[in-house]
C-alpha positions in Angstrom: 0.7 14.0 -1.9 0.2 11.5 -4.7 2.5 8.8 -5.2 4.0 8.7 -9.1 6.2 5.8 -8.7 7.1 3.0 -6.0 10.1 5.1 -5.0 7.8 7.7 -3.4 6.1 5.2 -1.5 6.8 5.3 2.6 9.8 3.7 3.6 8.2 1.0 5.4 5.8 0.4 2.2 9.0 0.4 -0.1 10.7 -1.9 2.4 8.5 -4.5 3.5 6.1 -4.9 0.6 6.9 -7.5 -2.1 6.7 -4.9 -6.1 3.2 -5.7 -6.6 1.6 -5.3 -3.4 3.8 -1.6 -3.5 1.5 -0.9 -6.9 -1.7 -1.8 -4.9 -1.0 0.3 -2.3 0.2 3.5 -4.7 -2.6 3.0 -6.9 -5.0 3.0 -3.5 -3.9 5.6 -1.6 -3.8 8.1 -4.9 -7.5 7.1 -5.5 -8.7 7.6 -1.9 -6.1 11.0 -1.3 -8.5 12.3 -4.3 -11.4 11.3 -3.0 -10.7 12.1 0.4 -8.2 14.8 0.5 -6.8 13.5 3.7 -3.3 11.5 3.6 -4.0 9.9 6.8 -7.4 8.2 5.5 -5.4 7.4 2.4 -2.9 5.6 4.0 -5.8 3.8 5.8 -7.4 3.1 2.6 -4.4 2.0 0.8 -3.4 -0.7 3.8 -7.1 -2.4 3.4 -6.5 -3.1 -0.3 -3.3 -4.0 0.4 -4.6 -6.9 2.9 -7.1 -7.9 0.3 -4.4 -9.7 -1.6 -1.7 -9.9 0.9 -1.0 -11.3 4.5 2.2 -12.0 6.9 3.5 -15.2 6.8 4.9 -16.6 10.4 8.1 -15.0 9.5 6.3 -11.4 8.9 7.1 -11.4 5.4 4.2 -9.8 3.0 2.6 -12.4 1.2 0.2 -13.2 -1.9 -3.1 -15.3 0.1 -3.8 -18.3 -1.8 
């Protein structure tokens, strides 16, 4: 269940999130799956840090906020 690199990140993570909004997310969701034991609240828990630091832009690109 725990993510070792970017490339074992979910497709859509891989594919819509710029490199180090990916890291965020891997380094989220391990913490939480070991804290949690439960992939689905990881994923949950890896999003939110995600949208911490990032947002969509108007052209639902992945963005740093200012």
């Amino acid at each position: 269940m725990p993510h070792e690199n970017r490339s074992d990140l979910p497709k859509g993570v891989r594919n819509n999130l710029p490199g180090h909004a990916q890291d965020i997310y891997k380094e989220a969701f391990n913490s939480a799956a070991d804290e949690y034991g439960e992939e689905s609240r990881a994923h949950r828990v890896a999003w939110g840090a995600v949208e911490q630091k990032y947002e969509k832009n108007e052209q639902g690109n992945w963005v740093s906020k200012n």
